[in-house]
N, CA and C of each residue as an Amber inpcrd file, in Angstrom:
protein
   585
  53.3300000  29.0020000 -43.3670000  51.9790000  28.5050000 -43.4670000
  51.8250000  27.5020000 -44.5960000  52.3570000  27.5390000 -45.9880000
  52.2380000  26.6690000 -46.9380000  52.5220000  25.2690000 -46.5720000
  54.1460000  25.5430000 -45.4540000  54.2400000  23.9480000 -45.4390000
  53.6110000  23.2770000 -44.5830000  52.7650000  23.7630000 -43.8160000
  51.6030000  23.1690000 -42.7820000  50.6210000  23.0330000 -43.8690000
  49.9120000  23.3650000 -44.7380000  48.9980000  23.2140000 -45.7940000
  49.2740000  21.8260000 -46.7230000  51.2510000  22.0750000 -46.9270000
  51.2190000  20.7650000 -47.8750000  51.5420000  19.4950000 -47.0240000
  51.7210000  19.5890000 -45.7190000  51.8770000  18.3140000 -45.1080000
  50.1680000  17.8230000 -44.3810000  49.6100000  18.9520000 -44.6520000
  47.7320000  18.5420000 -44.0140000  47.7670000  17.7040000 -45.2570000
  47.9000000  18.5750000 -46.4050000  47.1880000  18.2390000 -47.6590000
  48.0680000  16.3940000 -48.0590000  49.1740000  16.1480000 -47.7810000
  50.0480000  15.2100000 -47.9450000  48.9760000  14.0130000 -46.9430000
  48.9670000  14.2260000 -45.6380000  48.5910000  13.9560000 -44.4970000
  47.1600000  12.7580000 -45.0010000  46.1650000  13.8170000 -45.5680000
  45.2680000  13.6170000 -46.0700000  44.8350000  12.4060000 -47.3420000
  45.6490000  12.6830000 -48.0510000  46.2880000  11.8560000 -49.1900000
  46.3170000  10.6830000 -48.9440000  47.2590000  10.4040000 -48.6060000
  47.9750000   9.4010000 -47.6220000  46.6180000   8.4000000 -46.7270000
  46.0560000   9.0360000 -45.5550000  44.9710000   8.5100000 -44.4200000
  43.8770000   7.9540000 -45.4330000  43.6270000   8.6370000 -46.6740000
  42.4400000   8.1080000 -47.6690000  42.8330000   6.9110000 -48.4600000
  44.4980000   7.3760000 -48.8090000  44.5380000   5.8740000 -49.7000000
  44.2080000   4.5290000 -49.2700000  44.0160000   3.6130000 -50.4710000
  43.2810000   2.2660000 -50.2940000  44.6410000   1.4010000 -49.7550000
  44.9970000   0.1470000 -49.9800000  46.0370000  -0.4130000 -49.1030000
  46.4540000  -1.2040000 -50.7160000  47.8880000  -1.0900000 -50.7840000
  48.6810000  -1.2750000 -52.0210000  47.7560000  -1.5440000 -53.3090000
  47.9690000   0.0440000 -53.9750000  47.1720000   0.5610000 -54.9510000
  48.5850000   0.1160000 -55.5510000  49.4990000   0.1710000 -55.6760000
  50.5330000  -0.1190000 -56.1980000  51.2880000  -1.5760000 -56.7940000
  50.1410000  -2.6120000 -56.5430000  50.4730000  -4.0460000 -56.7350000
  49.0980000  -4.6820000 -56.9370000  48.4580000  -3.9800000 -58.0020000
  47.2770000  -4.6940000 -58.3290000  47.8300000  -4.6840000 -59.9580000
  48.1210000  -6.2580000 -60.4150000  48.7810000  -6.8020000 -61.6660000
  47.8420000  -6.4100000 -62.6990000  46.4110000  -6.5240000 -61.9200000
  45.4130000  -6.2980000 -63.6160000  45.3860000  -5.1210000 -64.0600000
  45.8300000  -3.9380000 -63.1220000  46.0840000  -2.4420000 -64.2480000
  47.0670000  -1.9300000 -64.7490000  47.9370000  -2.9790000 -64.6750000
  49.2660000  -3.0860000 -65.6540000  49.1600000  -2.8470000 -67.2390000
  49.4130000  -2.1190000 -67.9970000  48.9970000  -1.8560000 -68.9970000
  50.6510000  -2.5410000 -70.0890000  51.5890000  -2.0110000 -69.7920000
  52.1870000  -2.9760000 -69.8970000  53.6850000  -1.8590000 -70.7470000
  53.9170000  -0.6350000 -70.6540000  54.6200000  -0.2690000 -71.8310000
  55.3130000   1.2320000 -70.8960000  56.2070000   1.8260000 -71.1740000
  57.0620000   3.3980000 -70.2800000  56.3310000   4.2670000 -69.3930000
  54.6810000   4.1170000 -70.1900000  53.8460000   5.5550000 -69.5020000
  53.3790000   4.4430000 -68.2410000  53.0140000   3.4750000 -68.5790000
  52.2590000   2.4450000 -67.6210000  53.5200000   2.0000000 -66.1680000
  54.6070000   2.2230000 -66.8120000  55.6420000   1.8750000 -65.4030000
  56.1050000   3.2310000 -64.6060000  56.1400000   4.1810000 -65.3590000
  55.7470000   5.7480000 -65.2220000  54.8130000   6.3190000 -64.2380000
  53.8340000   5.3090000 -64.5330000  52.4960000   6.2050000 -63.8390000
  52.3730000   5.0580000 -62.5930000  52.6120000   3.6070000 -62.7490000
  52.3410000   2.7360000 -61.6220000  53.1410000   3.6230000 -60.0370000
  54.3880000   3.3240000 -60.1920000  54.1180000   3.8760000 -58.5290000
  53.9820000   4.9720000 -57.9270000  53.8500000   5.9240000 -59.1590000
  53.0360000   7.4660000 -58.3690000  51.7750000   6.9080000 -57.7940000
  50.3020000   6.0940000 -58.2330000  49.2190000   6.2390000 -58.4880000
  49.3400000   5.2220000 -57.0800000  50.2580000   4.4630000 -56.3680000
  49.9590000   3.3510000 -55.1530000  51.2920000   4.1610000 -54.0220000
  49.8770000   4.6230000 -53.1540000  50.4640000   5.8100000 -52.2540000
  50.9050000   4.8940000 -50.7380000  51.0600000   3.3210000 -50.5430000
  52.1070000   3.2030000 -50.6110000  53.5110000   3.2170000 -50.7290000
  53.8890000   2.8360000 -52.0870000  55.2110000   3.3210000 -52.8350000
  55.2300000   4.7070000 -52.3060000  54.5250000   5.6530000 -52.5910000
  54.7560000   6.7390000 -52.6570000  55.5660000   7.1380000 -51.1790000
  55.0360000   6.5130000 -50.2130000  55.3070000   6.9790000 -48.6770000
  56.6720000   6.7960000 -48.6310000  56.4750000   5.6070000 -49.1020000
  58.2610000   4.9750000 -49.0420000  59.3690000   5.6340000 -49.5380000
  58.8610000   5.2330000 -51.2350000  60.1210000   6.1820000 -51.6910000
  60.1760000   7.8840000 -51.3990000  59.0520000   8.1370000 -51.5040000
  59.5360000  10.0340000 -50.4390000  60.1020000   9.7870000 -49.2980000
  59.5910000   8.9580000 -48.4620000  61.0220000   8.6070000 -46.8370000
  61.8830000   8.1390000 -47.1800000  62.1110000   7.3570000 -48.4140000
  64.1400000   7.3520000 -48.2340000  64.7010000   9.0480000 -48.8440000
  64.2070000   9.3640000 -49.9810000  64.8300000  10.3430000 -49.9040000
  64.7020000  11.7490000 -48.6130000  63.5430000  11.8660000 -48.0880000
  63.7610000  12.1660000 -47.1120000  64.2140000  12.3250000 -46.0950000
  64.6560000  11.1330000 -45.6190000  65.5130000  10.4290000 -44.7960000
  67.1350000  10.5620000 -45.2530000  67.6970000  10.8260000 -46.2660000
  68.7670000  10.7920000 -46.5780000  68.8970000  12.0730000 -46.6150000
  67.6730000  13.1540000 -47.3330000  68.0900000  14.3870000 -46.7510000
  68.3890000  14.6590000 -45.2220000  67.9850000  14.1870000 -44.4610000
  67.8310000  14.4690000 -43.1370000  69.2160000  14.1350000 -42.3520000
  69.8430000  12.8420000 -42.8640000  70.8460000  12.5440000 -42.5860000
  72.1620000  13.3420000 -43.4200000  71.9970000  13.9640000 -44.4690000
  72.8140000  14.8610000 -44.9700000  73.9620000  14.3340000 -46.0760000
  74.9360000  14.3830000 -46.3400000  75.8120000  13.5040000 -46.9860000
  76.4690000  12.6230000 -46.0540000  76.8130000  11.2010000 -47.1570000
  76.5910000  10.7380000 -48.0990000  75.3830000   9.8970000 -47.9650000
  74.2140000   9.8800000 -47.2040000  73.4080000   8.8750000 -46.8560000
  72.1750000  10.1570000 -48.0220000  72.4100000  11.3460000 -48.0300000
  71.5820000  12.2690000 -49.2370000  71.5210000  11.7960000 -50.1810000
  72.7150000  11.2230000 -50.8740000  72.5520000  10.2370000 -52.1270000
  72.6750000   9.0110000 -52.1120000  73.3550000   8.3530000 -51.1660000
  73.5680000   7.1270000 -51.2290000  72.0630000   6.1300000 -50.8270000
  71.4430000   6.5610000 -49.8650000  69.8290000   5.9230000 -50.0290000
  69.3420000   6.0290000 -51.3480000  69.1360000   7.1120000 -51.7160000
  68.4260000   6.6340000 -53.1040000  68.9060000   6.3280000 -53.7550000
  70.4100000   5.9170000 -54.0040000  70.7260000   4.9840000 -55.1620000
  70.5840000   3.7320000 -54.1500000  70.8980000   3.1470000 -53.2060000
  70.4810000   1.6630000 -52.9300000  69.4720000   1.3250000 -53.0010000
  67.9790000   1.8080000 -52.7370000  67.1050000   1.3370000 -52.6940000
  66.6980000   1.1690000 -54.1020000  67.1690000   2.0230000 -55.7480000
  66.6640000   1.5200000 -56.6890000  67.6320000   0.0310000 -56.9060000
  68.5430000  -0.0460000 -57.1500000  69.7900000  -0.8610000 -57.8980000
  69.1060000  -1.9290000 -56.4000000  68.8400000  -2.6190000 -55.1320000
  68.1570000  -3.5380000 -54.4540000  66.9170000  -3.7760000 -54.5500000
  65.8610000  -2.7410000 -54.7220000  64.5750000  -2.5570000 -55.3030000
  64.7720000  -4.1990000 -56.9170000  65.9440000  -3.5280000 -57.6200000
  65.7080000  -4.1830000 -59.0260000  66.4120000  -5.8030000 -58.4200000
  67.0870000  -6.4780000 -57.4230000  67.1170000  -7.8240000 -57.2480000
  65.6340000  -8.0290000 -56.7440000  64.8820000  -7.0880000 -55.7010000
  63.9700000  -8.0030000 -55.3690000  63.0640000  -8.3670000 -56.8100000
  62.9930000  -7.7120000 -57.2950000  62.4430000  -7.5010000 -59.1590000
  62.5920000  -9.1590000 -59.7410000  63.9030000  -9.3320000 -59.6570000
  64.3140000 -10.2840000 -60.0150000  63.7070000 -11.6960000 -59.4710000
  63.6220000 -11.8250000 -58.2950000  63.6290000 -12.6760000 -57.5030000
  61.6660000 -12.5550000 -57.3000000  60.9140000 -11.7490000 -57.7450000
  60.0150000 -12.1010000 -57.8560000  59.4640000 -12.5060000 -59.0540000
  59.9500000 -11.6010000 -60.3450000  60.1900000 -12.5440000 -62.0120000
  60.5680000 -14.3820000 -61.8790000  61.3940000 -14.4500000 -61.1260000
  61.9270000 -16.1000000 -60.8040000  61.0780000 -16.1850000 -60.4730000
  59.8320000 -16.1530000 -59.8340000  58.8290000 -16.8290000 -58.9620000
  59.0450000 -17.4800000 -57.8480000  60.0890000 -17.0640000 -57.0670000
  61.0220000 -17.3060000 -55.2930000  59.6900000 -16.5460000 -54.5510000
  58.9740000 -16.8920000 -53.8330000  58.1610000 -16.6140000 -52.8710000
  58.6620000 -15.5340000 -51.6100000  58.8870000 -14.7470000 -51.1570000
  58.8490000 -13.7940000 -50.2820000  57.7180000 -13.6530000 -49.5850000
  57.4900000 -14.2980000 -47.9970000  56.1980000 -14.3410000 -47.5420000
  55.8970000 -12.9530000 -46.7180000  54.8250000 -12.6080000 -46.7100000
  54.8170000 -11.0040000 -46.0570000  54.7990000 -10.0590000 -46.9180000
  54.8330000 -10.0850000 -48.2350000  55.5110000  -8.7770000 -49.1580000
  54.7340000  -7.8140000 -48.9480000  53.4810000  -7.5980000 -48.5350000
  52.5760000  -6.4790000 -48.2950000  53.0060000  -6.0340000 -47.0890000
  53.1570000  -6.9050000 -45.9390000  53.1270000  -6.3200000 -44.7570000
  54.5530000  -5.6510000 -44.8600000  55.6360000  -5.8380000 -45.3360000
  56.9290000  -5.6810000 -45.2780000  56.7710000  -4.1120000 -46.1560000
  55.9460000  -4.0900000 -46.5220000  55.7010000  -2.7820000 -47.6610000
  55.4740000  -1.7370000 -46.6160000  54.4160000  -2.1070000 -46.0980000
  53.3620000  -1.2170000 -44.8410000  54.8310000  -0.8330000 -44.2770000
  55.4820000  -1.8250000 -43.5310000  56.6820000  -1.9000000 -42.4690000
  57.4590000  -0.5720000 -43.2680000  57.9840000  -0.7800000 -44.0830000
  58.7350000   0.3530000 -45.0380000  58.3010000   1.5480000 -44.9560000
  56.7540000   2.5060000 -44.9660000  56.4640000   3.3390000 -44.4930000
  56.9930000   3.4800000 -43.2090000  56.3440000   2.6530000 -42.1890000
  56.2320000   3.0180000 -41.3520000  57.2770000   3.3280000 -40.3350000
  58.1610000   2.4160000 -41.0340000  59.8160000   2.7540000 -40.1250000
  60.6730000   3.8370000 -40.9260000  60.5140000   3.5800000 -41.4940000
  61.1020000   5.1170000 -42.3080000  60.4860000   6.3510000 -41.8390000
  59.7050000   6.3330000 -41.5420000  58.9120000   7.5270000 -41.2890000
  58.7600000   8.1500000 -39.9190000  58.7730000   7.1140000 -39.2540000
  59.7320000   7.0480000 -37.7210000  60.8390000   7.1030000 -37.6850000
  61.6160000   6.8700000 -38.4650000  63.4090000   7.2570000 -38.2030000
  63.3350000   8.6490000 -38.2580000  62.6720000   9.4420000 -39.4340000
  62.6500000  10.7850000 -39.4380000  61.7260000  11.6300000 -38.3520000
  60.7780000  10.8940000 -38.0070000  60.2820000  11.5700000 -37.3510000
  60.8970000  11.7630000 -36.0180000  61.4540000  10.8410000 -35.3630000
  62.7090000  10.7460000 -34.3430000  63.9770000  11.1310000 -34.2830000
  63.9950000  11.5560000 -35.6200000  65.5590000  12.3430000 -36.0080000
  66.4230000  11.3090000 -35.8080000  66.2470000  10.2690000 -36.1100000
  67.1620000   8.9510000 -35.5890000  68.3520000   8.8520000 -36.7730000
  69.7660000   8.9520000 -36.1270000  70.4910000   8.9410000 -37.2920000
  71.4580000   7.6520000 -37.1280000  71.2840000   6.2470000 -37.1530000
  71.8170000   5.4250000 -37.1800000  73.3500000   5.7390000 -38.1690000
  74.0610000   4.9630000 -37.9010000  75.5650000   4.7100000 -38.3900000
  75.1800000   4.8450000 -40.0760000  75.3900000   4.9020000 -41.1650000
  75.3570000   5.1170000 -42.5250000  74.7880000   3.4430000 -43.3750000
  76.0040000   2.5420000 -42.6080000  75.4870000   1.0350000 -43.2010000
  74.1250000   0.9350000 -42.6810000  73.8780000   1.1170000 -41.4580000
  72.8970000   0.4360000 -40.8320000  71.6090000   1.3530000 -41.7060000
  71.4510000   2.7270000 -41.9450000  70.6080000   3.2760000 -42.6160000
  70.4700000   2.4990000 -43.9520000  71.6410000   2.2660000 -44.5340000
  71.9880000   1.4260000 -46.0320000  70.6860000   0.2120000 -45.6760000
  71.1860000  -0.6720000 -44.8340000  70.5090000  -2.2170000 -44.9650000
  69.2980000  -1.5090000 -44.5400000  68.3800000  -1.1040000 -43.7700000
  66.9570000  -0.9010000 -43.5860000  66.7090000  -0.7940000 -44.6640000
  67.5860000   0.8630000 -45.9110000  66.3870000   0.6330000 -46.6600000
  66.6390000  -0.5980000 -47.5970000  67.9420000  -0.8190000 -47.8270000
  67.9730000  -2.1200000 -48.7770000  67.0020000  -3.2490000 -48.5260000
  66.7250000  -3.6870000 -47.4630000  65.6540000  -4.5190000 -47.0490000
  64.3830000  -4.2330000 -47.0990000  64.0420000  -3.0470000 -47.1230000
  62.7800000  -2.6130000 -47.3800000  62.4740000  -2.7450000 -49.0720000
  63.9890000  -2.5140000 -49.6060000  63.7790000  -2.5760000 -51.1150000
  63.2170000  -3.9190000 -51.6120000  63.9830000  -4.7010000 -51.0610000
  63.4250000  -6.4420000 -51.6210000  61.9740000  -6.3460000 -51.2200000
  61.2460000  -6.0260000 -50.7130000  59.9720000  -6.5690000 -50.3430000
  59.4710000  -5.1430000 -51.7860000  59.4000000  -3.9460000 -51.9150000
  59.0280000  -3.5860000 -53.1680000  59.2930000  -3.6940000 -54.9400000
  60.4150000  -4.4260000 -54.7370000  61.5970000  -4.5520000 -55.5790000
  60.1570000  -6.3540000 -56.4230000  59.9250000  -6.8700000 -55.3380000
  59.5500000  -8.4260000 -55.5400000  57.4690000  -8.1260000 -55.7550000
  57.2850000  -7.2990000 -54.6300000  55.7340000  -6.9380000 -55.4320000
  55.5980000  -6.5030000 -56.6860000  56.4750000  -5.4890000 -57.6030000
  56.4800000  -5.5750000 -59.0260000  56.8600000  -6.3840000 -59.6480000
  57.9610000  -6.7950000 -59.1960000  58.5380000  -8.0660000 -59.8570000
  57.4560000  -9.0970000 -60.5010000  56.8820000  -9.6430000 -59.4050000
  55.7340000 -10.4360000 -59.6960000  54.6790000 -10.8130000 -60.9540000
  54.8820000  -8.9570000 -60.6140000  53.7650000  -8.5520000 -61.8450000
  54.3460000  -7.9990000 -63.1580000  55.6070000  -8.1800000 -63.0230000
  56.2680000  -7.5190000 -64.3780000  56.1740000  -8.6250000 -65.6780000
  56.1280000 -10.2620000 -65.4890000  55.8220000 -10.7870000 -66.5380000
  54.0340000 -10.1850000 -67.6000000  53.2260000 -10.1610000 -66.8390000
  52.2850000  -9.4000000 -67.6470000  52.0100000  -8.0740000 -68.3330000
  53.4330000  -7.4420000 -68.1790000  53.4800000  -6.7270000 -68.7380000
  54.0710000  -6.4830000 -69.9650000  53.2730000  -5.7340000 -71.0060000
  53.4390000  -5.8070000 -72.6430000  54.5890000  -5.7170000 -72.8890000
  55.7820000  -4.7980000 -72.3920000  56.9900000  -4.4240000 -72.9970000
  57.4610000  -4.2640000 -71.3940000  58.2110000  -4.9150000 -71.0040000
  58.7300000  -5.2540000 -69.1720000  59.8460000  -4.2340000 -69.1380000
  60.7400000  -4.3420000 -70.5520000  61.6620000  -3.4910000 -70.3840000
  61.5140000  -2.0640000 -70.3340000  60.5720000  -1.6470000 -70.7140000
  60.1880000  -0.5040000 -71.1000000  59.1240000   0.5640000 -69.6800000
  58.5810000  -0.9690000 -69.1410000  57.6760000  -0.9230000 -68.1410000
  59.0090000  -0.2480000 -66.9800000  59.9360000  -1.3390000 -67.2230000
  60.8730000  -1.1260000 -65.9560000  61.9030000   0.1980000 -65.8150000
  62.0470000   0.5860000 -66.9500000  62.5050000   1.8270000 -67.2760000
  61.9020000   3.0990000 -66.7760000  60.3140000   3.1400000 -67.2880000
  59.6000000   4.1270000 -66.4230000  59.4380000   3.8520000 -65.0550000
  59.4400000   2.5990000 -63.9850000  58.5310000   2.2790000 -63.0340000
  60.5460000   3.0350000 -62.2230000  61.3350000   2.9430000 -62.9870000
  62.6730000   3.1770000 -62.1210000  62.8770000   4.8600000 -62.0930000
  62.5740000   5.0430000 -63.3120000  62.3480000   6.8010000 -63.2770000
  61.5430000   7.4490000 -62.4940000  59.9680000   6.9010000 -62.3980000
  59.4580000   6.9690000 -61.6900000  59.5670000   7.1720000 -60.2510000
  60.2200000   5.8080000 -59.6120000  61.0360000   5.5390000 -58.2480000
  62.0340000   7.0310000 -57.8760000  62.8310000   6.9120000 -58.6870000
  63.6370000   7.8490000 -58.7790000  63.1680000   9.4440000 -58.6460000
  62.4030000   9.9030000 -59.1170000  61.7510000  11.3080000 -59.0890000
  60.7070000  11.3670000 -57.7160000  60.3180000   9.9580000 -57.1090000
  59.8440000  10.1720000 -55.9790000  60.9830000  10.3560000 -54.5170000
  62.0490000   9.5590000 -55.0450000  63.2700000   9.9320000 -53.7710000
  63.7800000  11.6950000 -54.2430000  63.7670000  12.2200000 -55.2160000
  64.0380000  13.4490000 -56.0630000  62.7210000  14.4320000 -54.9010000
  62.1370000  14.3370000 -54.7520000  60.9410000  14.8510000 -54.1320000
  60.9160000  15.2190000 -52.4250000  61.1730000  13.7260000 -52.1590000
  61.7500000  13.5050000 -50.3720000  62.6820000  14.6390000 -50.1760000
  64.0280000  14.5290000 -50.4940000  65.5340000  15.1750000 -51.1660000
  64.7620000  16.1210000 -50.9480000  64.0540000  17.1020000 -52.1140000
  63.8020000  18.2690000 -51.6600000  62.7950000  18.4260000 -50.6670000
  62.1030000  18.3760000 -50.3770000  61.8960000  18.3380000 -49.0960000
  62.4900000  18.4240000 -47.9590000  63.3730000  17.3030000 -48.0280000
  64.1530000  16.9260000 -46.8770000  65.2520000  18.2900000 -46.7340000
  65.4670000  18.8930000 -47.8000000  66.5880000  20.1200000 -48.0440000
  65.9150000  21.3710000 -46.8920000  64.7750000  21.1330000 -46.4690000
  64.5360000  21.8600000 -45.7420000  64.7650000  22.4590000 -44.0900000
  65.8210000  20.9300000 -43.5290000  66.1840000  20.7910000 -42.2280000
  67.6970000  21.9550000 -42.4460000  67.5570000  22.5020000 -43.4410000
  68.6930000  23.9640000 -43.0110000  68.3740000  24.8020000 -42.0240000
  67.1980000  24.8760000 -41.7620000  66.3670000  26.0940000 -40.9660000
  65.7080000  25.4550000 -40.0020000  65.6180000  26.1140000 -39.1830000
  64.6040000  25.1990000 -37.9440000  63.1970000  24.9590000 -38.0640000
  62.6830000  25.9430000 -38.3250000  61.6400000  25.2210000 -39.2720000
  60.8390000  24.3900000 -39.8760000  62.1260000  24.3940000 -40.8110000
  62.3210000  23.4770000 -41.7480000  62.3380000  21.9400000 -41.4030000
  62.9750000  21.5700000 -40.0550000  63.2500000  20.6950000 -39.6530000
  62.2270000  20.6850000 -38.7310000  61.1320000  20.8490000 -38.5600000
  60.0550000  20.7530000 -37.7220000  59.6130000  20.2170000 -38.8570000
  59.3240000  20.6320000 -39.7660000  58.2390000  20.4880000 -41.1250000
  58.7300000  19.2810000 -41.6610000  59.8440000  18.8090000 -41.8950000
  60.4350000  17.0050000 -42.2550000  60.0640000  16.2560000 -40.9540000
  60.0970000  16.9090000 -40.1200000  59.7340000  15.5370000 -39.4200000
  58.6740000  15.4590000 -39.1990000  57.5710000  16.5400000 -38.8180000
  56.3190000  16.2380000 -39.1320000  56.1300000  15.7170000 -40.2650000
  56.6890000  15.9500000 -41.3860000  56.2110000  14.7880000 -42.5710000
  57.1010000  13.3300000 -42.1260000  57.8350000  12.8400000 -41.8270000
  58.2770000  11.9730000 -41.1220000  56.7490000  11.4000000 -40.3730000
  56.3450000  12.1580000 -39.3360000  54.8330000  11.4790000 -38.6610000
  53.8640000  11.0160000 -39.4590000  53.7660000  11.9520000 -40.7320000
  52.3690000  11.6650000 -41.6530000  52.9240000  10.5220000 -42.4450000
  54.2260000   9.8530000 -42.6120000  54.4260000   8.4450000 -43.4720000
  54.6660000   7.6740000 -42.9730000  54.6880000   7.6910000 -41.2130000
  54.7800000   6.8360000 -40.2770000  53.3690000   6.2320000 -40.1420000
  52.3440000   7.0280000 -39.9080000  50.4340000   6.9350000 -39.8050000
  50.0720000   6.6420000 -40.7920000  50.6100000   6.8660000 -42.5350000
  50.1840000   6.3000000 -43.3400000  50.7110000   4.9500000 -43.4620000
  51.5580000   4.1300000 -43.3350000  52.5020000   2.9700000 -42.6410000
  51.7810000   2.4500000 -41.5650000  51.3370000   2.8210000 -40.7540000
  50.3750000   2.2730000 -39.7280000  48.8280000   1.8980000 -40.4230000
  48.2830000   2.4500000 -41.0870000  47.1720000   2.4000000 -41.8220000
  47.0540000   1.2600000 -42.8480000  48.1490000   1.3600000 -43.6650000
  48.6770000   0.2830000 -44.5730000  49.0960000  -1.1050000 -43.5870000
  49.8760000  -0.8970000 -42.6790000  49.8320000  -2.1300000 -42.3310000
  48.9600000  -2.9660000 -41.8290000  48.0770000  -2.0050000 -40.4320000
  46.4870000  -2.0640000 -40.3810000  45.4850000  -3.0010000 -42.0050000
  45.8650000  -2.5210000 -42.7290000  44.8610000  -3.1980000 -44.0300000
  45.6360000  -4.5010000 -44.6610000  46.9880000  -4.6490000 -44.2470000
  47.6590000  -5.6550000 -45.0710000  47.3400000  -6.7580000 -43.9500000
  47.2330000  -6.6530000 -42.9670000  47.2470000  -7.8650000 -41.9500000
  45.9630000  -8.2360000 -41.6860000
């Protein structure tokens, strides 16, 4: 019963949020707690990075760890490449897209070949990797910003992961992929508002 409670309650979350709470530059504060707290607070990000680690739980080893280390270490070129000021057209919608296919792979139990899981999310990374990016020159201490905003990242694929640890049991694996559906609809919603 709980995990029907925390995927309503997830569900919910999610259908209310506003559309990339996560890439508005003016509440950049600028310093560890501020890169810390940015992509918990843009439930967006949030969808995403809980579906890769999710998704890598689901797929089991080595795609359990190996998603969430590609998507930070590609996440940080798109970083780059939006610091350069290189234009990436779409970066919102490509964000939305990132929910929403992620969230459908799991929800479909879709287990593509290992690379091919690799490049989705790596590609999904450049388009989040380049919306902070953007905004990382206004921030007070960038290095410091980028340190938390990666820890951050990181403890949200840490989250998916467990979660995702739950397809041991049958269950369990009802309950990931129904959360799989709820970051697919929140991905639909988001993209709905980005376009």
């Amino acid at each position: 019963m709980w995990v029907y409670r925390l995927l309503w309650s997830a569900g919910l979350g999610l259908l209310l949020a506003t559309n990339a709470q996560a890439h508005s530059a003016a509440e950049i504060g600028g310093g560890f707690v501020s890169g810390l707290l940015h992509p918990v607070l843009g439930w967006d990000h949030v969808a995403a990075m809980v579906a890769v680690g999710l998704w890598g739980a689901f797929l089991g080893n080595p795609a359990l760890w190996l998603l969430p280390v590609v998507f930070p270490l590609v996440m940080a070129l798109g970083g780059a490449i939006g610091i350069a000021g290189i234009n990436i057209p779409s970066v919102e919608i490509g964000i939305a897209l990132s929910a929403l296919i992620l969230g459908a792979m799991i929800l479909l139990a879709a287990r593509p070949p290992l690379w091919l899981a690799g490049l989705i999310v790596a590609a999904f990374a450049v388009f989040h990797g380049h919306a902070h990016g953007t905004e990382l020159p206004t921030a007070a201490s960038p290095l410091a910003y980028s340190l938390g905003f990666v820890i951050a990242t990181g403890l949200l694929h840490l989250a998916g992961i467990g979660f995702g640890l739950l397809v041991r049991w049958p269950l369990g694996r009802v309950a990931v992929r129904a959360g799989g559906a709820v970051i697919a609809i929140a991905g639909a919603l988001f993209l709905g508002s980005a376009v």
